[in-house]
KOLKE-443888 format. One record per residue (C-alpha): residue in one letter; x negated, y, z negated. Coordinates in steps of 0.25 Angstrom, whole numbers, plus 5000, padded with zeros to 4 digits. Last residue first. Layout:
N
+---------+------+------+------+
! residuo !    u !    v !    w !
+---------+------+------+------+
!       a !    X !    Y !    Z !
...
+---------+------+------+------+
***
This chain:
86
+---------+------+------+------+
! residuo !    u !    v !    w !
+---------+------+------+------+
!       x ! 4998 ! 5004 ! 4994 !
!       x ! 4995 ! 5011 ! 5009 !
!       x ! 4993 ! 5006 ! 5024 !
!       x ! 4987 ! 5000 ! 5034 !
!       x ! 4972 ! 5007 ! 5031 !
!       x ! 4965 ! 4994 ! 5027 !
!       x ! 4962 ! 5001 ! 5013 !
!       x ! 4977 ! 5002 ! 5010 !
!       x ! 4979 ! 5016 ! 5006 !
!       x ! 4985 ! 5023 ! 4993 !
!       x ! 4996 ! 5023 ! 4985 !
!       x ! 4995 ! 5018 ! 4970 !
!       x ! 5003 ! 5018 ! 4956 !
!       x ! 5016 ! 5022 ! 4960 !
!       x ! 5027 ! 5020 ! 4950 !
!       x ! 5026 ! 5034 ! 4942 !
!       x ! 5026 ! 5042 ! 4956 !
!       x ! 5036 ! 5033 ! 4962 !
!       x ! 5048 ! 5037 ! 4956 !
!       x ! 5047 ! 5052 ! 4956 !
!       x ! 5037 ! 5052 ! 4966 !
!       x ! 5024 ! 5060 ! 4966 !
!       x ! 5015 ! 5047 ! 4965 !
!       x ! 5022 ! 5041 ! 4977 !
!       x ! 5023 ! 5056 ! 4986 !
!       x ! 5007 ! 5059 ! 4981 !
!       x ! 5003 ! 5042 ! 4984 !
!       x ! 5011 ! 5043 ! 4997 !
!       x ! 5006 ! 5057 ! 5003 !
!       x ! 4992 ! 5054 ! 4999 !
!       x ! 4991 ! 5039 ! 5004 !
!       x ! 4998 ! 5045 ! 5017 !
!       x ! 4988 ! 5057 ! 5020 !
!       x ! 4975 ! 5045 ! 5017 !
!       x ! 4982 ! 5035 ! 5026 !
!       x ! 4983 ! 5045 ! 5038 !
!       x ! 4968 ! 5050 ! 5034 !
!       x ! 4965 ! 5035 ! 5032 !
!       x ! 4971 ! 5032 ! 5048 !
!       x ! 4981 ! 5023 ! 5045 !
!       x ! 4974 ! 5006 ! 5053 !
!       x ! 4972 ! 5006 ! 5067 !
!       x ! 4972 ! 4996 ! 5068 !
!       x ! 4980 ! 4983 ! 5065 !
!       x ! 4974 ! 4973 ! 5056 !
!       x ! 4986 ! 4978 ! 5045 !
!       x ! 4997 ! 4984 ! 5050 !
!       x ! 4998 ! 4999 ! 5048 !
!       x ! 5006 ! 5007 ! 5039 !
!       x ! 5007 ! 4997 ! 5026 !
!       x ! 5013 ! 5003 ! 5014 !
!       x ! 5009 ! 4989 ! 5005 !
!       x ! 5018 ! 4991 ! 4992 !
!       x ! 5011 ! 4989 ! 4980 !
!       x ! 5021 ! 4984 ! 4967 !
!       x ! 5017 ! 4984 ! 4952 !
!       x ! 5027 ! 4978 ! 4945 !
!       x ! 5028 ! 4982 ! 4931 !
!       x ! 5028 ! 4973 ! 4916 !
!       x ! 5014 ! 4975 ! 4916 !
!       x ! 5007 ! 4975 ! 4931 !
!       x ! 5015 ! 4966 ! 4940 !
!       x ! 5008 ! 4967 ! 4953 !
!       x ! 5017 ! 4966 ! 4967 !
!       x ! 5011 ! 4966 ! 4979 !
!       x ! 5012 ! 4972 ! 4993 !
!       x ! 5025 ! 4975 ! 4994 !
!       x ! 5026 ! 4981 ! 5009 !
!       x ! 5028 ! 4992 ! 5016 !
!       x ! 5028 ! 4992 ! 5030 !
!       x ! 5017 ! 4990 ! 5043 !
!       x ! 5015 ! 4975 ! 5046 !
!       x ! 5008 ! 4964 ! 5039 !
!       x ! 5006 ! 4949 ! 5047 !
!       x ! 4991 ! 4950 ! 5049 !
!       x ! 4990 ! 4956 ! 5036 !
!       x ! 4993 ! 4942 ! 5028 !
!       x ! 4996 ! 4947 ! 5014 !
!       x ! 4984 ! 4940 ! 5005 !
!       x ! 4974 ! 4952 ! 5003 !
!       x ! 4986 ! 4959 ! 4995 !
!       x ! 4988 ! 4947 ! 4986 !
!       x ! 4972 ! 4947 ! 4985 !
!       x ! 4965 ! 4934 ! 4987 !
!       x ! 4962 ! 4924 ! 4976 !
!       x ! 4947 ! 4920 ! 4975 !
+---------+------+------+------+
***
């Protein structure tokens, strides 16, 4: 069985930034994921879950409120690890 792509990055070299995570074509669009990572990976403490909670909120309302973004934005929410946001 194939891995993941995302299962597939090497986490023991990831540091905090934003990154493109993938890229999925879906129709004649891209659909791109950006990795908002906080934390590094293997590396506690991970974001407490009421910071990451208050910052899913205030990005997915500020992203799907946007002008630009609000129409283009499709997810914002939390990694499960707790390094970051989609």
């Amino acid at each position: 069985m194939d891995k993941i792509a995302s299962f597939q990055v090497d986490h023991l070299r990831l540091r905090r930034g934003i990154f493109v995570s993938r890229i999925d074509s879906v129709g004649p669009s891209d659909l791109t994921t950006f990795d908002v990572r906080l934390k590094e990976p293997n590396n506690e403490p991970v974001v407490d879950v009421p910071a990451l909670h208050t910052l899913e909120h205030l990005g997915a309302t500020f992203l799907r409120s946007h002008p630009v973004w609000g129409p283009r934005t499709v997810y914002f929410g939390p990694m499960g690890c707790r390094t970051g946001l989609y």
